[in-house]
matplotlib code that plots the C-alpha trace (Angstrom):
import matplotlib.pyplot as plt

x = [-100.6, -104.2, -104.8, -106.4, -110.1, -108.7, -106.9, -109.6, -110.9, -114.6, -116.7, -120.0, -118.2, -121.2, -124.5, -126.9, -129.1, -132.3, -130.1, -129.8, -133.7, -134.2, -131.7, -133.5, -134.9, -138.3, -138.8, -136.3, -139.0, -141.3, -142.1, -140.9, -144.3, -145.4, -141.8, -142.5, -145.9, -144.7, -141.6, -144.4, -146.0, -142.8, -142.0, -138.5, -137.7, -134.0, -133.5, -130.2, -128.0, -129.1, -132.5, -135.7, -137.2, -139.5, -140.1, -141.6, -145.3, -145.6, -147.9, -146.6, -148.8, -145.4, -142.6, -139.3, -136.6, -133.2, -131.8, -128.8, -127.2, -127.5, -129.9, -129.7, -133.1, -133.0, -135.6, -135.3, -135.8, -132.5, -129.8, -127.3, -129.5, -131.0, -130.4, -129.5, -130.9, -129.9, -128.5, -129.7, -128.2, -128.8, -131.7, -132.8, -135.9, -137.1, -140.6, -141.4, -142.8, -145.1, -146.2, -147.4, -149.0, -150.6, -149.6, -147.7, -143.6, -142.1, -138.6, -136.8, -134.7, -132.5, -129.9, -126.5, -125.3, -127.7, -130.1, -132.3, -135.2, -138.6, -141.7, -144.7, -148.1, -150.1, -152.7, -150.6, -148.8, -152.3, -153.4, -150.2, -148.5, -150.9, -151.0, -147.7, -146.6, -143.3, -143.2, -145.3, -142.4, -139.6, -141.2, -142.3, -138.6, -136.7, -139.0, -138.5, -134.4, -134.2, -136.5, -134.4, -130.8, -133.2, -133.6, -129.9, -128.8, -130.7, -129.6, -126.5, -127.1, -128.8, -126.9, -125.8, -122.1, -119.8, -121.6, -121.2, -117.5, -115.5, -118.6, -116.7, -114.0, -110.5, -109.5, -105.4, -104.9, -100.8, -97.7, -94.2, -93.7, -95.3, -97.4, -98.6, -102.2, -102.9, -105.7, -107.1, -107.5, -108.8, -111.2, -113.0, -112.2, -114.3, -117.3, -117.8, -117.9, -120.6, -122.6, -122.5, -123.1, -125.0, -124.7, -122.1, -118.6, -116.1, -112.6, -110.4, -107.6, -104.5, -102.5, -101.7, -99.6, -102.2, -105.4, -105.8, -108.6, -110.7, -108.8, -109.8, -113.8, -113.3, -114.8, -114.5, -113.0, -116.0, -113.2, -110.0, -108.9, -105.9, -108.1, -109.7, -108.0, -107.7, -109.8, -112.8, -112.5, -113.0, -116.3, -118.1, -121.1, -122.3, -123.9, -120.7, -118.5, -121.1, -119.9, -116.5, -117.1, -117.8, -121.1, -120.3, -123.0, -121.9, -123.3, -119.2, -118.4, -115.1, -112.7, -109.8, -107.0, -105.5, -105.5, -102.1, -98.9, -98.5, -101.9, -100.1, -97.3, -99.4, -101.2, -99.6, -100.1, -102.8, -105.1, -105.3, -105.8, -108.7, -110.1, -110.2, -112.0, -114.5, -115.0, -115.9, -118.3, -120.4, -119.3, -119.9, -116.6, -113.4, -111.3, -107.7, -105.8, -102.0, -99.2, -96.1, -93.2, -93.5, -94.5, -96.1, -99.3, -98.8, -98.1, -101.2, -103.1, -101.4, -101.9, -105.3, -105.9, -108.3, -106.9, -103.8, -103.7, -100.1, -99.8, -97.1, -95.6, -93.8, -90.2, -87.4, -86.9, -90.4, -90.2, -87.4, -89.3, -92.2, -89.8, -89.0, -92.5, -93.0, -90.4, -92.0, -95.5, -94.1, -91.6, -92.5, -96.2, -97.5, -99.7, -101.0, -100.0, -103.6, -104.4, -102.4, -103.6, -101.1, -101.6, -99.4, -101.0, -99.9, -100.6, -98.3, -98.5, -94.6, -94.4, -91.7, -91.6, -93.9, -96.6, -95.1, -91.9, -93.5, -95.6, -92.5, -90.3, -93.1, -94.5, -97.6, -100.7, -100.7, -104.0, -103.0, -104.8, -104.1, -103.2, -106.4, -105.5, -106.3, -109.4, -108.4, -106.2, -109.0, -111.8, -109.7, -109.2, -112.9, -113.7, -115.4, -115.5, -114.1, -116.4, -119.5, -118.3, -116.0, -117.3, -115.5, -112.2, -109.6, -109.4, -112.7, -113.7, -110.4, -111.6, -115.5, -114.0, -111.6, -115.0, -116.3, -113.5, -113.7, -117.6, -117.1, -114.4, -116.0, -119.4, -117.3, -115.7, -119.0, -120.2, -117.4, -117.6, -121.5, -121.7, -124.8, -123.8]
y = [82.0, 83.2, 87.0, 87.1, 87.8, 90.8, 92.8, 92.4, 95.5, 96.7, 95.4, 97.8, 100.0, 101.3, 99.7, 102.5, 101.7, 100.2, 97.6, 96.4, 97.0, 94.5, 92.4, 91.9, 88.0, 90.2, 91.5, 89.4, 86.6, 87.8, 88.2, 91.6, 93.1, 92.5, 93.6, 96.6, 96.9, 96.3, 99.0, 101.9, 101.2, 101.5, 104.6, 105.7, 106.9, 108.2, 107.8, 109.4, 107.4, 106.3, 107.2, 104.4, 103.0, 101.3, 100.7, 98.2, 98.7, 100.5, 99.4, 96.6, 99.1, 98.6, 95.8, 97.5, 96.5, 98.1, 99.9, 101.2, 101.3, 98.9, 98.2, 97.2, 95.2, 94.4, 94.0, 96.1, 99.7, 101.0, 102.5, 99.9, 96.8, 96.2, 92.3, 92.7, 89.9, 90.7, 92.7, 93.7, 95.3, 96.5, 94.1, 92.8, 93.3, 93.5, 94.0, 90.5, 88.9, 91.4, 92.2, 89.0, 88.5, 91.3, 92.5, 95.6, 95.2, 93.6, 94.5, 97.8, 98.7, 101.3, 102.8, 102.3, 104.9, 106.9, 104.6, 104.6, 101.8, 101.7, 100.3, 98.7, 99.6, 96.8, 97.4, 97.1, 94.1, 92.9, 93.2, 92.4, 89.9, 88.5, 85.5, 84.9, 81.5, 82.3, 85.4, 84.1, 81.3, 83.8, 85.6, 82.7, 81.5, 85.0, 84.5, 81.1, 81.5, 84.6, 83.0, 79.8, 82.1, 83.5, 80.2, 79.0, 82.3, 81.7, 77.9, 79.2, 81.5, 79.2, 76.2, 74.5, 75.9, 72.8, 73.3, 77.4, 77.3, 77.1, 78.0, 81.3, 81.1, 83.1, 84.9, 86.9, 89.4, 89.5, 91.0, 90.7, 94.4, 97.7, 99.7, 96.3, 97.8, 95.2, 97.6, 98.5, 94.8, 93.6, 96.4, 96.0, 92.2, 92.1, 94.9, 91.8, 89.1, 91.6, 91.5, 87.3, 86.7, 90.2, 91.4, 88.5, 89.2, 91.2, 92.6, 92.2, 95.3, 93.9, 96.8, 97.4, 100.7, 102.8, 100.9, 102.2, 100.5, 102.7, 105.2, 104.1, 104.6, 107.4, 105.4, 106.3, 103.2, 102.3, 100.6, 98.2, 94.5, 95.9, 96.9, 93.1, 90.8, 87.5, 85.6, 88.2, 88.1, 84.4, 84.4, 87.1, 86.6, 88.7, 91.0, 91.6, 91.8, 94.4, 96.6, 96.8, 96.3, 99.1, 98.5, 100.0, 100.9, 97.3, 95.9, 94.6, 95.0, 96.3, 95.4, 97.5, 95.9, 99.3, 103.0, 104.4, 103.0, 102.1, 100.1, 98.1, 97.4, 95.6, 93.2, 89.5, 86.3, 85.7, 88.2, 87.1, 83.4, 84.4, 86.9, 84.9, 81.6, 84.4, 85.6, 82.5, 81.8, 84.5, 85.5, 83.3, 85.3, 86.9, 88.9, 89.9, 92.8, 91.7, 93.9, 93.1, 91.3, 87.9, 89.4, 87.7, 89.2, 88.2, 84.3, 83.9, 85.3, 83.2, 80.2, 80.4, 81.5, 79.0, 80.8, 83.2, 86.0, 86.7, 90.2, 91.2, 93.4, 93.3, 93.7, 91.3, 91.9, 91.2, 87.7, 87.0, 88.0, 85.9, 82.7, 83.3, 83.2, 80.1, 78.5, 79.7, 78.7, 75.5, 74.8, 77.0, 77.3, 74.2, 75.6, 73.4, 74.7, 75.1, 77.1, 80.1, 81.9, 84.5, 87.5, 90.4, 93.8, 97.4, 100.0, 102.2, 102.6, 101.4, 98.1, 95.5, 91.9, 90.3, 87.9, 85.0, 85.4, 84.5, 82.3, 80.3, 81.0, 80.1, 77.4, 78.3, 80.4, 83.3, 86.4, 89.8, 93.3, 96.1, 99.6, 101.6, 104.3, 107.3, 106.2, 103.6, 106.7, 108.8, 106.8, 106.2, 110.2, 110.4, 107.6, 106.1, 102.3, 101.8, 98.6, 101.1, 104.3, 102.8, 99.2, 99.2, 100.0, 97.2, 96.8, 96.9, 94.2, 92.5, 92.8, 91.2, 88.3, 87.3, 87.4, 84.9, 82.6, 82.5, 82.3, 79.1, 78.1, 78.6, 76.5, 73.5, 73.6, 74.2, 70.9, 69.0, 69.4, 69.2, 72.6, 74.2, 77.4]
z = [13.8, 13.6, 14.7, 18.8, 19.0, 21.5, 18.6, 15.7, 14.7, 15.4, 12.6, 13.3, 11.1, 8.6, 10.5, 11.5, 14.6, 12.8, 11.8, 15.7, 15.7, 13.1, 14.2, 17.6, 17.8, 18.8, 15.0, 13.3, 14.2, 11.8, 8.1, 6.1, 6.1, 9.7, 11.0, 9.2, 10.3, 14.1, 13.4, 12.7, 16.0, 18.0, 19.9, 20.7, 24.6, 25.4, 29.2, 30.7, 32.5, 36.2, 35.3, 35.7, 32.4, 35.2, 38.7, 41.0, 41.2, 37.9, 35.1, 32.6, 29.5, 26.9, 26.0, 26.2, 23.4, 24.1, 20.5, 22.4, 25.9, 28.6, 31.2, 34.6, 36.2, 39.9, 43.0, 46.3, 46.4, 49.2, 47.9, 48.6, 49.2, 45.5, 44.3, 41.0, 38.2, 34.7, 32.6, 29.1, 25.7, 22.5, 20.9, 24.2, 26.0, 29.6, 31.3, 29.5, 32.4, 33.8, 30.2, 29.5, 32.7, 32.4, 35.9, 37.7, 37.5, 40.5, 39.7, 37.9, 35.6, 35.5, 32.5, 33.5, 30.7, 28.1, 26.5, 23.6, 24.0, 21.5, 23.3, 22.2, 23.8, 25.1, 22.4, 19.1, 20.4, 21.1, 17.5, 15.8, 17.7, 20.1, 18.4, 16.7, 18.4, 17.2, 19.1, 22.0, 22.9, 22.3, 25.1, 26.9, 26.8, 27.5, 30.8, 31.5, 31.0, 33.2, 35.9, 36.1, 36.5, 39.4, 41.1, 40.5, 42.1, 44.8, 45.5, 45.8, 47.8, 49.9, 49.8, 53.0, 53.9, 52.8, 49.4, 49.0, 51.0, 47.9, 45.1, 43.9, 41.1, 41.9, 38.7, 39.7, 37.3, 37.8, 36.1, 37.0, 36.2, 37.2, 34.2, 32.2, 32.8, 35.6, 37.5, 34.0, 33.3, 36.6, 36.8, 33.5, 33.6, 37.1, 35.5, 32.9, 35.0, 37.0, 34.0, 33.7, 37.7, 38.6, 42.6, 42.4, 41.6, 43.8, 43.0, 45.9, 45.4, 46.7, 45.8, 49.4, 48.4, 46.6, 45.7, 41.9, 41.4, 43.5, 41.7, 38.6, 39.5, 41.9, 44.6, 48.5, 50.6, 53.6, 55.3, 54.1, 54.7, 56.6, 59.5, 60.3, 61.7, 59.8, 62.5, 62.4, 58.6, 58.2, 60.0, 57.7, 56.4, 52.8, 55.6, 57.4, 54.2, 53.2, 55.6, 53.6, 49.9, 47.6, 45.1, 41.7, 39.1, 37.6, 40.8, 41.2, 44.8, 45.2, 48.4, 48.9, 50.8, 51.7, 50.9, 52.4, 52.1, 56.0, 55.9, 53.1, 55.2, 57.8, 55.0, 55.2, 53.6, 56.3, 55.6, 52.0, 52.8, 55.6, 52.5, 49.6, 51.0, 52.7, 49.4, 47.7, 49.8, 49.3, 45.7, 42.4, 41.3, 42.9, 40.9, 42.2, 41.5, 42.7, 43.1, 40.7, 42.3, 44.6, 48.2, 50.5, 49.1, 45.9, 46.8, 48.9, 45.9, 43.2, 45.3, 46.0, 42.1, 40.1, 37.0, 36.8, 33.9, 33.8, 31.9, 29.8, 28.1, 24.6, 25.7, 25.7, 29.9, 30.3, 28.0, 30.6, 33.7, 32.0, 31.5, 35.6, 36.4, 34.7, 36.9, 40.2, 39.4, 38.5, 40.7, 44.1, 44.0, 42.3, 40.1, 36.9, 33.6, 32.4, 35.4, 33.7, 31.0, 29.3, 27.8, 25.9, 26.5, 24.8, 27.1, 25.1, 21.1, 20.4, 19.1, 20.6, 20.4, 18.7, 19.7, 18.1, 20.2, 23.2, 22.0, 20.8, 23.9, 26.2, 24.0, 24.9, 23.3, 24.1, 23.9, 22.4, 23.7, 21.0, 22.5, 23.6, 22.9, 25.3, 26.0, 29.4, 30.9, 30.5, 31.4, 35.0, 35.0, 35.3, 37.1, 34.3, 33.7, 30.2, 29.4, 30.3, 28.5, 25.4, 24.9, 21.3, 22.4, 22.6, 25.9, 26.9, 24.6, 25.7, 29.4, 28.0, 25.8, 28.9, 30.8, 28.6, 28.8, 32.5, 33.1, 31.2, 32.8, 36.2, 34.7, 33.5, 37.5, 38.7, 37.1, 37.8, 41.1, 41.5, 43.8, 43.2, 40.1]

ax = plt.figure().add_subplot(projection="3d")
ax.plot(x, y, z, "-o")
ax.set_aspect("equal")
plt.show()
């Protein structure tokens, strides 16, 4: 069987950062000589994390290209209430628009972590590149790409409420057994998704008994599903659900079911089935953290699940709690085979069984996530995402390949099912 995507190594091993300067589709559009010309007119700016490369209103004098870091670009100016529209990496750029129109920014951008960006003043592009139609359509397109994800956003958004009731796609992160890395998962799983569908994913933490995933980012609970009734929770609007959800630098909203053990207690199968379609209205992605074992929680949440990442671990007890699962889906909750993806994670360095065994006891494909290393434990001692502060490490690129999986996923439903995307 072919090694998983999830436990190749890093290949960047070696490449210094002019390499992802001339790998950008900005230079590596143009001829040796004229990159080279266009590299000595660059100037390099290192902005600290949560600091503005631009602002609303501000001159569009420079094109930005991003060397390292990412970038977050929204509209709105309150703490709270920005709409968030892209975000951009290494080799990308931002301020396109407003450069080539030549007009003030009307959105921001913002570092999520440190980032080093080179800019090019007006003038130099002017008498380099002003008329390099190769360059000219790049920009044109970058523009015309980011403009129409704009506009789809907003259909969505404001689509009549048949269309949006069932527009979000439910993702249940799920183990049958406690320290599988579930919460690790789910969190970074849900800060990728934020990144394909900006201001428009939520994790709903159904961990009723502690709610490690605010743990995880050291985030204070506004309020928790266990204090709304099911009836007043099926007639919130985004405004409304607003009140409860938790914005993370990701722009991921984060809902937390409970935060002490006797709020758990009080959480039934209700509450998630009034939650989730809520959610989907007003999210293009939900994201579910469910507790191990089959509660009532958990059943709602598996039920309601357009795909299921069942979470293992490489022990023979867990291939047999893994076999039982497979029954219940089947056989109790219904759930189509290729709604359930699996995957065999190594939170701990020991190595047990091996992919291949469940594989073969499963017969079905399974998606391996090398050990980490210290880096998840210690990313959630600091309240750190791990996909922001250690994109390399196996689980976060685990967590953004998963991602990428499930946006397509939820594009194909999407177009199936002719809801606006």
């Amino acid at each position: 069987m072919a090694p998983s995507i999830f436990s190749r190594r890093d290949d960047q091993g070696g490449r210094g950062k002019g390499d992802v300067l001339d790998r950008a589709p900005l230079l590596a559009l143009l001829e040796p000589v004229l990159r080279q010309r266009v590299r000595k007119r660059l100037n390099r700016r290192r902005i600290g994390s949560g600091k503005p490369i631009y602002r609303s209103g501000d001159p569009s004098a420079e094109l930005f290209v991003i060397e390292s870091g990412r970038v977050r670009v929204f509209v709105g100016e309150r703490a709270g209430q920005e709409r968030v529209l892209h975000f951009v990496g290494p080799g990308e750029i931002i301020g396109e628009s407003a450069f080539m129109a030549e007009t003030p920014h009307m959105t921001s951008a913002v570092a999520v972590d440190n980032v080093s960006v080179w800019t090019l003043a007006r003038a130099d592009f002017d008498s380099l590149l002003g008329h390099h139609d190769g360059v000219l359509r790049y920009l044109g397109s970058v523009a015309a790409e980011r403009q129409t994800q704009a506009n789809a956003r907003l259909a969505a958004e404001t689509a009549p409420e048949e269309l949006r009731a069932a527009r979000g796609y439910v993702t249940a992160v799920y183990s049958p057994r406690g320290g599988a890395g579930v919460t690790t998962l789910a969190v970074n799983l849900a800060i990728a998704l934020a990144e394909h569908r900006p201001d428009d994913t939520v994790l709903l933490d159904l961990d009723v008994l502690f709610g490690h995933a605010l743990a995880n980012l050291w985030l204070e609970p506004k309020g928790v599903l266990a204090q709304i009734s099911p009836v007043t929770m099926r007639s919130l609007d985004r405004g409304g659900l607003d009140h409860y959800l938790l914005p993370h630098s990701s722009s991921l909203r984060i809902f937390p079911a409970a935060t002490r053990p006797e709020e758990g207690q009080t959480i039934t199968g209700e509450h998630i089935r009034a939650a989730v379609p809520t959610l989907k209205r007003n999210f293009g992605h939900v994201v579910l953290d469910l507790p191990h074992g089959f509660n009532e929680v958990t059943l709602a949440g598996l039920e309601l699940a357009d795909r299921i990442l069942l979470v293992a671990t490489p022990e023979q007890v867990t291939l047999q709690d893994v076999l039982e699962c497979r029954r219940i889906f089947s056989d109790v909750l219904f759930v189509p085979p290729n709604h359930v993806s699996y995957v065999l994670n190594h939170p701990q360095p020991y190595s047990g069984l091996a992919l291949s065994e469940f594989s073969a006891a499963t017969e079905t494909p399974w998606s391996e996530i090398a050990h980490g290393g210290e880096a998840p434990s210690t990313a959630a001692l600091r309240g750190e995402s791990l996909l922001g502060t250690r994109p390399n490490n196996a689980v976060a690129r685990a967590a953004a390949e998963l991602a990428e999986r499930i946006a397509a996923a939820a594009r194909e439903q999407t177009a199936l099912s002719g809801r606006p995307g």
